[in-house]
C-alpha positions as CSV (number, residue, x, y, z in Angstrom):
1,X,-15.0,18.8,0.4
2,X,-14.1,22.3,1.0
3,X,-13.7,24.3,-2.9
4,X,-11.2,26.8,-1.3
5,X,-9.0,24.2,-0.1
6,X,-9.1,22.7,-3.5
7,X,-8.9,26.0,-5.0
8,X,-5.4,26.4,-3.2
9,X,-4.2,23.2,-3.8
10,X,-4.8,24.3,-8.0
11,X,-3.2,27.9,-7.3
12,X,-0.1,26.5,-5.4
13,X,0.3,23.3,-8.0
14,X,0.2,25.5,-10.9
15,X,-2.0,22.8,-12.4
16,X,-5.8,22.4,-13.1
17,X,-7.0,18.5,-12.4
18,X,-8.6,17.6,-15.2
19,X,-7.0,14.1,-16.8
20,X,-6.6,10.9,-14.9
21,X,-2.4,12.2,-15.3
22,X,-2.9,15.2,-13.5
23,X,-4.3,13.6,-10.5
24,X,-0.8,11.2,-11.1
25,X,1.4,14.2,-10.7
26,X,-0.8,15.5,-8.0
27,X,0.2,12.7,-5.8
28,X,3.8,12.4,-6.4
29,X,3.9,16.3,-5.9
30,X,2.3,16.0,-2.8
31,X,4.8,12.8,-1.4
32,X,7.5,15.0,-2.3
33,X,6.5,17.9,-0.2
34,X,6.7,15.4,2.8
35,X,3.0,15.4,3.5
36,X,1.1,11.6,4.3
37,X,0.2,10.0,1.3
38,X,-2.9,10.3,-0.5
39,X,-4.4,7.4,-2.7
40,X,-5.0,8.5,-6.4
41,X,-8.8,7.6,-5.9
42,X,-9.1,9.7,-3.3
43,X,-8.0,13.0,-4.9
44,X,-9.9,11.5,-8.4
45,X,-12.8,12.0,-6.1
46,X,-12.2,15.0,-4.4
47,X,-11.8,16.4,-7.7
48,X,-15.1,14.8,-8.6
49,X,-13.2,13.0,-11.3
50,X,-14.9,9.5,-10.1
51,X,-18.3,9.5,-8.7
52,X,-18.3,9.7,-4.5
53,X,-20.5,7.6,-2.4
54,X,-18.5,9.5,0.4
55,X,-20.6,12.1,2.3
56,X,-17.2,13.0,4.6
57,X,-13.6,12.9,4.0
58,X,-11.2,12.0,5.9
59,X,-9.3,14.8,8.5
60,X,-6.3,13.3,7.8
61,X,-6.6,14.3,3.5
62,X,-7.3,17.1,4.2
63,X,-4.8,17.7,6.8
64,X,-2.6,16.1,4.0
65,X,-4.0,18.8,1.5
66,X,-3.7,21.8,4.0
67,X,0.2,21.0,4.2
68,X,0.7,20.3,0.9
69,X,-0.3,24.2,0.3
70,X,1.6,25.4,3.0
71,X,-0.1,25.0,6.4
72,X,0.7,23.2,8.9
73,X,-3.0,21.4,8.8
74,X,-7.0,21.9,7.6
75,X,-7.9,23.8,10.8
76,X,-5.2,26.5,10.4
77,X,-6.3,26.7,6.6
78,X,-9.8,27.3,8.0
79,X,-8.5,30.1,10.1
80,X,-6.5,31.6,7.9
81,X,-9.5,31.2,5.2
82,X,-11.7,33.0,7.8
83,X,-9.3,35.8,8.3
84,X,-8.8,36.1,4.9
85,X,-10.8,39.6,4.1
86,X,-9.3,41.4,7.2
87,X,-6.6,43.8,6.9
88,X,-5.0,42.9,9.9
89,X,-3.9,39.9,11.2
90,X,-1.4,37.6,12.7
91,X,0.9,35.2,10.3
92,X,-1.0,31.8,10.7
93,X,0.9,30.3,8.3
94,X,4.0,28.8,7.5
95,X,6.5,31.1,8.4
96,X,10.9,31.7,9.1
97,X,12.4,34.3,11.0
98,X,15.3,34.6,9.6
99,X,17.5,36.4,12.8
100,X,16.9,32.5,14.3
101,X,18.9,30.7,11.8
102,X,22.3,29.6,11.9
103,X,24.8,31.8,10.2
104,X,26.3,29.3,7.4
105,X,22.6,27.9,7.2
106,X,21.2,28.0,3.5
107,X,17.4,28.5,2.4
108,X,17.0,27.1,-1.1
109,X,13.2,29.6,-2.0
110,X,11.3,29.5,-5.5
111,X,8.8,31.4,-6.7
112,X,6.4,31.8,-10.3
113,X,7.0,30.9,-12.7
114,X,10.4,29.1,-12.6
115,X,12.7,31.3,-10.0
116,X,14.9,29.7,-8.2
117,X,17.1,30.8,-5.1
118,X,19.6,29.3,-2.8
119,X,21.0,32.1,-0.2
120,X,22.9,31.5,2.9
121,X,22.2,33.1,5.8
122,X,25.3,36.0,7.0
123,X,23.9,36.3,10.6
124,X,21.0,39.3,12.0
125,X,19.2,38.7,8.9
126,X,21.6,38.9,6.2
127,X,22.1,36.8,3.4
128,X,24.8,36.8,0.1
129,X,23.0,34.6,-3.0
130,X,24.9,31.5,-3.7
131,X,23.0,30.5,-7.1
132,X,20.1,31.6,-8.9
133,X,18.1,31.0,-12.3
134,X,15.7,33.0,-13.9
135,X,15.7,36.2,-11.7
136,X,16.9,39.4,-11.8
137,X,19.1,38.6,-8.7
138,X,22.8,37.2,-8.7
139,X,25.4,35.2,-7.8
140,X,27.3,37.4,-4.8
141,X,24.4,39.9,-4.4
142,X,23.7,40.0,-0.8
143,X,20.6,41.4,1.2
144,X,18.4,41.8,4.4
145,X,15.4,39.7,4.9
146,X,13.9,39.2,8.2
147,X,10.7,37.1,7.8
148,X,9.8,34.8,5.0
149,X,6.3,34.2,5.0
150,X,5.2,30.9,2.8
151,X,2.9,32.2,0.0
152,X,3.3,35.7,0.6
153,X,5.7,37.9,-1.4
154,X,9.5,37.7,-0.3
155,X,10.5,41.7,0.7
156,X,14.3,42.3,0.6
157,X,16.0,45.5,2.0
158,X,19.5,46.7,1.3
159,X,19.8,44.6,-1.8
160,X,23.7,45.0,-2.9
161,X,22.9,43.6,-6.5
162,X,26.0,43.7,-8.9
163,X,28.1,46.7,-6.4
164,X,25.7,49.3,-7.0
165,X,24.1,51.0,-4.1
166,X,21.2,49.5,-1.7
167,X,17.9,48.7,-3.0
168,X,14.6,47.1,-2.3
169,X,13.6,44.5,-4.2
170,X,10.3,41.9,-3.8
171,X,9.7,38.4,-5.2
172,X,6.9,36.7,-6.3
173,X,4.6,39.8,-6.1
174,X,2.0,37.8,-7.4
175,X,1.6,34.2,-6.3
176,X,4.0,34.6,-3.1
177,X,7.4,32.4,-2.3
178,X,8.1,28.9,-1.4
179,X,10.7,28.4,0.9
180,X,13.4,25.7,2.8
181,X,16.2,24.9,5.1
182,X,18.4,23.5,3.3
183,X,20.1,20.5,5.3
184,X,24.5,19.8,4.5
């Protein structure tokens, strides 16, 4: 099994596996996300939590795992992984350009430890923010965003927060952003 991707799959959970109810949560978290279910044992051994007999595992885990931390499966990680030390390089990873999206359209984006966003989209890459907790950001404040970048930190330009006059702002510095269409 590859440590990195396991690594990743610890960073983006927010959760070390070490108890039999971690590896619980684990699977339920990744069933949420949408990827192909995992069985319980399987991650219990990925984790080395039960003894393996297994010398390979199965593409389609860790394809499962790979999309479950944001790409869109293990051979992307891989390349991404790869590039990972170079200072340039193109976005392999899950990605939005804003300026395609709908105007009305709303992206629902979260970021460490517990922020939570929903903006809709203005047109050309603007947005206004229709709720928020835990942020600095609020309700009516609108900005320019033109690519969101899945773990990677969210850059805004010509933030209009509370009437005062344009600035930039960034979230999740650290860890990067989580982000979705949200569907009416």
């Amino acid at each position: 099994m590859d440590a990195k991707l396991i690594q990743e799959v610890e960073r983006v959970s927010g959760r070390h596996m070490e108890t039999a109810q971690d590896f619980v949560w684990l699977k339920e978290q990744i069933c949420c996300k949408g990827c192909s279910s995992v069985s319980l044992n399987t991650l219990k051994r990925l984790w080395g939590y039960l003894p393996s007999s297994y010398a390979t595992t199965r593409r389609s885990t860790l394809d499962s795992l790979a999309q479950y931390v944001g790409y869109r499966d293990y051979s992307i990680f891989c390349n991404h992984r790869d590039y990972a030390g170079k200072t340039s390089n193109n976005v392999l990873s899950r990605h939005l350009n804003t300026k395609l999206l709908a105007r009305g359209l709303k992206l629902h984006i979260t970021w460490l430890p517990d922020r939570d966003l929903v903006a809709e989209h203005l047109g050309a890459g603007r947005f206004v923010v229709r709720s928020v907790e835990n942020s600095k950001l609020s309700v009516g404040d609108t900005f320019a965003c033109q690519l969101i970048i899945e773990n990677e930190p969210l850059y805004l330009g010509n933030l209009v927060h509370n009437g005062q006059a344009p600035v930039a702002y960034v979230a999740g510095k650290q860890e990067g952003v989580r982000f979705e269409v949200m569907e009416d």
